[in-house]
C-alpha positions as CSV (number, residue, x, y, z in Angstrom):
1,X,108.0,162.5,104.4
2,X,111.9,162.3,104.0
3,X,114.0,159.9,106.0
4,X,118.2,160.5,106.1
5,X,120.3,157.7,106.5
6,X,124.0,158.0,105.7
7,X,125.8,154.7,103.7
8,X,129.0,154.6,102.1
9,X,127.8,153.7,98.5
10,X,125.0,152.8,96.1
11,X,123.8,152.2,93.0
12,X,120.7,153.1,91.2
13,X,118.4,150.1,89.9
14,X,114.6,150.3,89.1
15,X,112.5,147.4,88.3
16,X,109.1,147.2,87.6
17,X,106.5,146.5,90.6
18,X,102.8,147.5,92.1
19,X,104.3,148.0,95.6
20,X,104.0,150.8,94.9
21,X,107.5,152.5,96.4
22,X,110.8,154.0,94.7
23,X,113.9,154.7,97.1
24,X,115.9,156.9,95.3
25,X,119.9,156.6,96.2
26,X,122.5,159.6,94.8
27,X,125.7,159.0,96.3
28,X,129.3,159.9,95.8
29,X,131.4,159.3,99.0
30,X,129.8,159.5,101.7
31,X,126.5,161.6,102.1
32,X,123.7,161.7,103.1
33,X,121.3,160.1,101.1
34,X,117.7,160.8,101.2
35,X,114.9,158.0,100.4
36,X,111.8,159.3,99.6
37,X,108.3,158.3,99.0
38,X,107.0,158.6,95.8
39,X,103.6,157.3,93.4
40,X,105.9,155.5,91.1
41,X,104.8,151.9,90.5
42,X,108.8,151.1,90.4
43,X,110.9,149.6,93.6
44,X,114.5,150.2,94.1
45,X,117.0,147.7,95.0
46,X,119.3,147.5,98.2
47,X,122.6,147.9,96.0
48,X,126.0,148.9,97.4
49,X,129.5,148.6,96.4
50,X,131.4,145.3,98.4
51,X,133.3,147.6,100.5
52,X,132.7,145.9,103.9
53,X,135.4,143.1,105.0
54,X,133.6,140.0,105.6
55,X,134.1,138.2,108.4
56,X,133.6,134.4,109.9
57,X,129.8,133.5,110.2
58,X,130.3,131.0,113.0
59,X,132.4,131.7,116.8
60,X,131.6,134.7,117.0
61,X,131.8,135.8,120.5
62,X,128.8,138.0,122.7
63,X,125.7,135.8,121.2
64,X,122.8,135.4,124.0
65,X,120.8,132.1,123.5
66,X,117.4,132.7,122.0
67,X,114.7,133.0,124.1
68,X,111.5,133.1,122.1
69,X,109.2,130.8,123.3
70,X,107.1,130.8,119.6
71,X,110.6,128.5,118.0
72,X,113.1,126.2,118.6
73,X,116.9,126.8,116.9
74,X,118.0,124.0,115.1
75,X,121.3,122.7,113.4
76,X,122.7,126.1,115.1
77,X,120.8,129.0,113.4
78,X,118.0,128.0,112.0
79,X,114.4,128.9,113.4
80,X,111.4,126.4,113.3
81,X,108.0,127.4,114.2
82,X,107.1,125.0,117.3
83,X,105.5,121.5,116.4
84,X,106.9,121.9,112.7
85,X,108.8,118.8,111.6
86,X,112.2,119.0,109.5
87,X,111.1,116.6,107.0
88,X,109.0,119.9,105.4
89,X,112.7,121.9,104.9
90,X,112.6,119.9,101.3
91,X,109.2,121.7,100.0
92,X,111.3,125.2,101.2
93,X,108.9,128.1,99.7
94,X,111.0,130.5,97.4
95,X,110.1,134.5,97.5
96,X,108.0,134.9,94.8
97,X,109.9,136.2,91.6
98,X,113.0,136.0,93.9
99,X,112.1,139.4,95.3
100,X,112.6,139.9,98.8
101,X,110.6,143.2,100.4
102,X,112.9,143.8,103.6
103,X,112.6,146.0,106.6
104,X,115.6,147.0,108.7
105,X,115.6,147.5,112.2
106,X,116.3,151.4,113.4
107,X,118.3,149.6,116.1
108,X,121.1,148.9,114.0
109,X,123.5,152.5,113.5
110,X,123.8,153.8,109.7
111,X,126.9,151.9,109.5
112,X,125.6,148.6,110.2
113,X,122.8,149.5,107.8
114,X,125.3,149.6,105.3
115,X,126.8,145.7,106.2
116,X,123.7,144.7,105.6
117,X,122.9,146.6,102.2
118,X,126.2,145.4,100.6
119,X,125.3,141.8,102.0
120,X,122.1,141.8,99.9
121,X,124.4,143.5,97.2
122,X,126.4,140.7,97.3
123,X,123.8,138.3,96.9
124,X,122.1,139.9,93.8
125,X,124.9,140.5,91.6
126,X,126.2,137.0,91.9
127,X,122.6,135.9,90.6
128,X,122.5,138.9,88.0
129,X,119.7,140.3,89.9
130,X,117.8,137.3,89.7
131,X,117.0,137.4,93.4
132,X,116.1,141.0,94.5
133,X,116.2,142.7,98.3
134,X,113.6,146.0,98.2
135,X,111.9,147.8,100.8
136,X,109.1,146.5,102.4
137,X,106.8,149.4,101.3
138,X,103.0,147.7,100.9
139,X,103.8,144.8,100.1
140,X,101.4,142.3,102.4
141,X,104.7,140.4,103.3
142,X,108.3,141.2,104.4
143,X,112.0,139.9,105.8
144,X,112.5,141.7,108.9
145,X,115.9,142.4,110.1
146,X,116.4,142.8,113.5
147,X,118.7,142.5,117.0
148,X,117.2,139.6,118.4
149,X,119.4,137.3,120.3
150,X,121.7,135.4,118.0
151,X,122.2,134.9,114.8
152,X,119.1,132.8,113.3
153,X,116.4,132.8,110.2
154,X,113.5,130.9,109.3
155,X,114.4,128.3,105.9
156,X,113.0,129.6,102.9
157,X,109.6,131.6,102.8
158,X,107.6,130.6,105.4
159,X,105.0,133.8,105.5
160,X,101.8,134.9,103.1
161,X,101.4,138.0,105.2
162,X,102.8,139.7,107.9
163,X,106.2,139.5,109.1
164,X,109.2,137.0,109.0
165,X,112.1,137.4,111.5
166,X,115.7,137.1,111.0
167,X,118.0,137.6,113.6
168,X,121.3,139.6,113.5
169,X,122.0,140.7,117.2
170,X,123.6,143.9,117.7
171,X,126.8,144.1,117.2
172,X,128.1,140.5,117.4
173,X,126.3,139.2,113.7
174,X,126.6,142.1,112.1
175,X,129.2,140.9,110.0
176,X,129.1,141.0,105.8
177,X,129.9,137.1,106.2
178,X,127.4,136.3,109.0
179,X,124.7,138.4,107.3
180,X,125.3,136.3,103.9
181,X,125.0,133.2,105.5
182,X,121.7,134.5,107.1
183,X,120.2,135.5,104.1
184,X,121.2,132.3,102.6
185,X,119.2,130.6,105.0
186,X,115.9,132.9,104.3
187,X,116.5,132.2,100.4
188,X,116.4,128.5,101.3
189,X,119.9,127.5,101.5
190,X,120.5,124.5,104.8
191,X,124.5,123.9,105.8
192,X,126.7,122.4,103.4
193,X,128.2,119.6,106.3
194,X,124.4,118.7,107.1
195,X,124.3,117.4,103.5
196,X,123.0,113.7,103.4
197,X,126.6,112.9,101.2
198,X,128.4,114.5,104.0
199,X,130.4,111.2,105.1
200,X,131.9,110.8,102.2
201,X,133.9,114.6,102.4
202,X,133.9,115.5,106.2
203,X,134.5,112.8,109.3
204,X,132.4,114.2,111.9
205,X,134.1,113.8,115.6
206,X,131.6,113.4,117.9
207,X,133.9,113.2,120.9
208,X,134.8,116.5,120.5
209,X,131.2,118.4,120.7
210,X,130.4,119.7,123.2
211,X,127.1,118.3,125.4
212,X,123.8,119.5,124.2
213,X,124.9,120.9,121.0
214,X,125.3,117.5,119.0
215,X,121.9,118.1,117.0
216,X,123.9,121.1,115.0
217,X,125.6,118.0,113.3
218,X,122.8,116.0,112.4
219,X,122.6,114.7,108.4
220,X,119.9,115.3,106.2
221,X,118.3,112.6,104.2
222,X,117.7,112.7,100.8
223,X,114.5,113.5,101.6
224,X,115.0,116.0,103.4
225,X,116.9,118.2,101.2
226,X,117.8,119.0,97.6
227,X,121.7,119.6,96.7
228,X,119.8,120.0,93.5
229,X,122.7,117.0,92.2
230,X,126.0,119.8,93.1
231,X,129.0,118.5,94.9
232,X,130.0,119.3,98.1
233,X,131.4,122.4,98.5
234,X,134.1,122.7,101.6
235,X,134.4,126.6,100.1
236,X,130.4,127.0,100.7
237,X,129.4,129.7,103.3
238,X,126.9,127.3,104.5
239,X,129.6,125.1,106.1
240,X,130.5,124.8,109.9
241,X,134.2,126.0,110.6
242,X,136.7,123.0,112.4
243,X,136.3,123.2,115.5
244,X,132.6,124.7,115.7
245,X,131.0,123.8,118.7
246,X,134.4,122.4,120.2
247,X,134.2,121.5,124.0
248,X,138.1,121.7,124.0
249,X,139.7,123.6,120.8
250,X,140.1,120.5,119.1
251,X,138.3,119.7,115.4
252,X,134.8,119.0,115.5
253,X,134.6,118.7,111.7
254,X,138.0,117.1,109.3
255,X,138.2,117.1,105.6
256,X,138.7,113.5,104.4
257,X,138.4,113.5,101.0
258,X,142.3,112.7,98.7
259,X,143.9,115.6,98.2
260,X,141.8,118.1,100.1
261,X,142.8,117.6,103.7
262,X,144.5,120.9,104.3
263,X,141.0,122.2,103.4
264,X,140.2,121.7,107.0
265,X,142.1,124.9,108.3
266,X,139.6,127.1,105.8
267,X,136.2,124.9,106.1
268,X,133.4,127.3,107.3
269,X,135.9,130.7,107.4
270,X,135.6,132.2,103.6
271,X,132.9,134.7,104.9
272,X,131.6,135.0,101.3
273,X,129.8,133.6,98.5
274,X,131.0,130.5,96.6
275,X,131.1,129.2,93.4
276,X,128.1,126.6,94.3
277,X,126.1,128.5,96.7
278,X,125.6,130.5,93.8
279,X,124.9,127.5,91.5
280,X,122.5,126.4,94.0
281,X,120.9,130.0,94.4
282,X,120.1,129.9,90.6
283,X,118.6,127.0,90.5
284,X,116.3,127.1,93.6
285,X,114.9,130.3,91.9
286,X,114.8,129.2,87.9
287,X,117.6,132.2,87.0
């Protein structure tokens, strides 16, 4: 069986596997492209050209509050099973040979298949193909993409079989930027300003939160998570914009460290990779 899907751009790259799949892309412009089954024991990867404008991962406007009953949402976007403590985010699983089998939602249009393709494009050409989106096809596990309500993954790997949700709802998070920082979160990545060396680069100002949302602040013990020994990184795409969860405009989050204070109008609004999320990517995964 043949299934059409239209995308603006992609690239060709086979490795080896026994999922048993190949998705073949030919493109020039934009076609129709036509992915279809095959016995090769090869899987393709999700590869496009960076052609979609990122945009800012946090304030975005239209998300519904999560209503799932089987997690709770913590520091903002990230999904816990119920009854499972934080302290276990440090012992993160990683996806197995950094290859993540993915499933995308028939929800989302051909277009905003593509934001999501180029975001896992994104992701494995800064790491040289060391981590590696691919169709689900048999494999026992899978990262599915879907329209839940609000933007939200599980940290890490967190399933042997079956299914593991991440939520983009339809259209507000489908942004390149937003999808990124998503993904991030799946591969193991937690928010750069819930780093337990936080105080000594951001001044968090709690006055200016707004009531029930103070948790998305919280710092990390050592404990807790590994910066795997990097600096802070007020470029990261894991950081909270200024005035995130402002009850009245003003900053909820100020750069204090000498000589970076005008860093605080560009905290948390890069909507792409940087230079130590990448770092960090790396090492998590031995590339």
């Amino acid at each position: 069986m043949e299934h059409k899907i239209v995308i603006l751009l992609a690239v060709v790259h086979l490795f080896g596997s026994n999922f048993g799949y190949v998705h073949d892309y030919r493109l020039s412009g934009v076609v129709d492209v036509t992915l279809s089954k095959s016995t090769s024991n090869n899987i393709t990867e999700l590869q496009t050209a960076p052609i979609i404008t990122a945009a800012n991962p946090f304030g975005l406007p239209g998300i519904s509050e999560n209503t799932r009953k089987d997690i709770i949402i913590v520091d903002g976007d990230v999904a816990s099973p119920v009854g499972q403590p934080r302290t276990l985010f440090k012992s993160t699983q990683r996806w197995p040979r950094g290859i993540v089998p993915v499933e995308l939602d028939n929800a989302y249009s051909n277009n905003q298949k593509n934001i999501i393709i180029t975001a896992m494009s994104k992701i494995s050409e800064a790491t040289n193909n060391c981590i590696r989106f691919v169709w689900r096809g048999n494999n026992p596990y899978w990262l599915r993409i879907h329209p839940g309500n609000g933007c939200w993954s599980y940290l890490g790997k967190i399933v042997n079989n079956g299914r593991q949700d991440l939520s983009l709802q339809n259209p507000a998070c489908v942004h390149e930027g937003t999808v990124i920082h998503e993904l991030l979160h799946a591969l193991g990545h937690v928010h750069e300003h819930n780093r337990p060396d936080r105080d000594a680069w951001v001044r968090i100002n709690w006055g200016n939160i707004s009531p029930g949302t103070q948790s998305n602040f919280n710092k990390y013990s050592a404990g807790e998570v590994d910066t795997f020994n990097y600096p802070y990184d007020y470029g990261s795409i894991m950081h909270y914009h200024s005035t995130a969860f402002s009850k009245n405009g003003h900053r909820t989050i100020e750069t204090i460290r000498p000589g970076f204070e005008n860093y605080v109008n560009s905290i948390g609004r890069s909507g792409r990779l940087a230079g130590w999320d990448i770092e960090k990517l790396k090492k998590r995964y031995g590339c």
